[in-house]
C-alpha positions as CSV (number, residue, x, y, z in Angstrom):
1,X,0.0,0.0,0.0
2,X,3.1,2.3,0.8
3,X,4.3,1.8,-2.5
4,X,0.7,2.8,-4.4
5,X,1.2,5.8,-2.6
6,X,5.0,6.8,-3.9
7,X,3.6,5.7,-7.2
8,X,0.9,8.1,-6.8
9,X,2.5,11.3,-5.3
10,X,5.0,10.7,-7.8
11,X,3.0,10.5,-10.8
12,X,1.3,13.6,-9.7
13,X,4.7,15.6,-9.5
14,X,5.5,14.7,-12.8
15,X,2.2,16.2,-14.1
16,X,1.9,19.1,-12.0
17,X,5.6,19.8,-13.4
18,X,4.7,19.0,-16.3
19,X,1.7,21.7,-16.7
20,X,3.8,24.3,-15.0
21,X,6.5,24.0,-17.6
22,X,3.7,23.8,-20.4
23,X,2.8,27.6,-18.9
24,X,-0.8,27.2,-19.5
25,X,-3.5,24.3,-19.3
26,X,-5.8,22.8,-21.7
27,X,-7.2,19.7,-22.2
28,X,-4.5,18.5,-24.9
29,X,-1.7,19.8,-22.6
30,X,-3.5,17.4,-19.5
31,X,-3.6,14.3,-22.1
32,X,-0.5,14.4,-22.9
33,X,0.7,15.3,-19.5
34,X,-1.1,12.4,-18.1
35,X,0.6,9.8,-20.5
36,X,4.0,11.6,-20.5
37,X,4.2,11.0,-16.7
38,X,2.9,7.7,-16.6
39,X,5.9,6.6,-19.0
40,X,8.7,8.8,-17.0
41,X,6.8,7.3,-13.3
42,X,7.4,3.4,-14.9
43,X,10.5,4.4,-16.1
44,X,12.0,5.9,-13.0
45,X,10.3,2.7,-10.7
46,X,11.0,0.0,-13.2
47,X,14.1,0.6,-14.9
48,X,15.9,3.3,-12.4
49,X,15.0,1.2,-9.4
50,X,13.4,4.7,-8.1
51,X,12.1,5.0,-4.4
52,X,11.2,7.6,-2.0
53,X,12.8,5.9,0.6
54,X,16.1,6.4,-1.3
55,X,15.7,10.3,-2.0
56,X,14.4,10.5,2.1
57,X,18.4,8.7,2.7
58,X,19.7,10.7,0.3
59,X,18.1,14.4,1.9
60,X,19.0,12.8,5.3
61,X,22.7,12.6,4.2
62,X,23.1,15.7,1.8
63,X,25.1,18.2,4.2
64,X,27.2,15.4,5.1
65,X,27.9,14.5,0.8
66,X,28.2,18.3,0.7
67,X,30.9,18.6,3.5
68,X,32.5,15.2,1.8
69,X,32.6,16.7,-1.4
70,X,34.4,20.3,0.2
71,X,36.9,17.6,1.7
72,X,37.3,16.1,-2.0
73,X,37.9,19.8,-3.4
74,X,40.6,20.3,-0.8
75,X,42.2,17.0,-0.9
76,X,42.5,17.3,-4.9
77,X,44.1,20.7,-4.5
78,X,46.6,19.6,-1.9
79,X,47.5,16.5,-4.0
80,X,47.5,18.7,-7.1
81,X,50.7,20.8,-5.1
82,X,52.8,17.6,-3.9
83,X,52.7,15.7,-7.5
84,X,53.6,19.4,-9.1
85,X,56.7,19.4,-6.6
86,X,57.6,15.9,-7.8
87,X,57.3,17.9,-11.5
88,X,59.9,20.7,-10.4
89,X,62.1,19.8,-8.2
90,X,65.3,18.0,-9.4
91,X,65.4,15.4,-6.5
92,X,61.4,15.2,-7.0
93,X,61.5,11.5,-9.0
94,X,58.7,9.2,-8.4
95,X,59.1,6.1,-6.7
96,X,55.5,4.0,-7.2
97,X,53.9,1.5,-5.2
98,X,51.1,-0.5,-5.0
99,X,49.1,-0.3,-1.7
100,X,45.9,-2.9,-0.9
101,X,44.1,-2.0,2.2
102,X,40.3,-3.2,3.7
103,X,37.9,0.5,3.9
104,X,35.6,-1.3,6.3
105,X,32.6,0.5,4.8
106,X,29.6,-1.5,4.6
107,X,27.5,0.6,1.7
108,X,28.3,-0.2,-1.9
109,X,28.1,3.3,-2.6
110,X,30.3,4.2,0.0
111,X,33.0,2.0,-1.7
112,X,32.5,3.2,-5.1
113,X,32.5,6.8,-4.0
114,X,35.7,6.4,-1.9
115,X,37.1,4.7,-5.3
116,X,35.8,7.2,-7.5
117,X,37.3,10.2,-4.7
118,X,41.3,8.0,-4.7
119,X,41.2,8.0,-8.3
120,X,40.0,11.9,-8.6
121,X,43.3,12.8,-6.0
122,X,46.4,13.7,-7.9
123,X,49.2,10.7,-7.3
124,X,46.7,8.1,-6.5
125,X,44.4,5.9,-8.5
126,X,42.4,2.9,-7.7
127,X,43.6,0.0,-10.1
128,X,41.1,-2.6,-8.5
129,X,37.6,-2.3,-6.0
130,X,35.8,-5.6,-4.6
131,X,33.5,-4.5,-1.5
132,X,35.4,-3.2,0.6
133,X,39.1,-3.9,-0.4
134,X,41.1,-1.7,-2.4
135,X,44.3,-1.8,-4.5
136,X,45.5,1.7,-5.0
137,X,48.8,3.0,-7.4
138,X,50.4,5.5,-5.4
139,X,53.3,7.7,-6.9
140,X,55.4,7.8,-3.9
141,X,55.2,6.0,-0.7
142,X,53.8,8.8,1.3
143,X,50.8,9.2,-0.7
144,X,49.9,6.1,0.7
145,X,50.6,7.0,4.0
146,X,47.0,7.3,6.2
147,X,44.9,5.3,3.5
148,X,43.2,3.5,5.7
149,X,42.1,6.3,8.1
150,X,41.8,8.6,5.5
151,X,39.5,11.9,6.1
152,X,37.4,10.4,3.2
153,X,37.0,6.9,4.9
154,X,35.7,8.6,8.0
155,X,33.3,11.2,6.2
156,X,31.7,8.1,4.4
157,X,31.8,6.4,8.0
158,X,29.1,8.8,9.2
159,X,26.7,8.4,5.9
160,X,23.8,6.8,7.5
161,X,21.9,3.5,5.4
């Protein structure tokens, strides 16, 4: 019955959005809107795996994604500075390793996002993600230093199911 009801209310946002965007109503512009949203409803239940329990975890979690996603900007530009003094210093050489550590994150998006947020880090890149283990190409050894605990690892710590 709880899902009828999600159906419903999102059906109807689709059409009220739908005549508001039109800028007037008439009968053709309800027809249409009618069918129109019944395709996008089925496609965002059926084929997008849609739910509104998912946006309400999602809204729950947004100013913790936004204050992980300030982290990311930071940690990019911080990164960006050490792999440019690798660039112009003489001594500056790389010396690459390969480090494999366990996240203990639960969430599959957790894990990908933590992937997705190593890889997007100057001097780091994930070469291989399975649940929660990681194999990560670091361009010097302390890049890898603090992996495991990273600020990233306990941001995504606090994202609540």
């Amino acid at each position: 019955m709880h899902l009828c009801y999600n159906k419903i209310a999102m059906f109807i946002l689709f059409l009220l959005l739908w005549i508001i965007l039109n800028g007037r109503f008439t009968i053709e512009i309800l027809l249409i809107g009618v069918l129109v949203s019944i395709l996008i409803s089925v496609f965002f239940y059926r084929i997008l795996g849609w739910s509104l329990k998912k946006d309400a975890r999602l809204l729950r979690n947004l100013p913790l994604l936004v204050i992980y996603a300030l982290n990311l900007i930071r940690e990019v530009f911080v990164s960006t500075f050490h792999v440019m003094s690798l660039i112009w210093t003489p001594h500056g050489k790389p010396d690459p390793l390969m480090v494999e550590f366990h996240s203990g994150l639960n969430s599959r998006f957790a894990n990908t996002l933590l992937a997705n947020s190593i890889t997007l880090t100057p001097g780091t890149f994930t070469v291989a993600h399975e649940d929660d283990r990681f194999v990560i190409h670091c361009l010097r050894p302390e890049f890898a230093e603090g992996l495991e605990d990273s600020s990233f690892i306990r941001l995504l710590r606090r994202v609540r199911p």
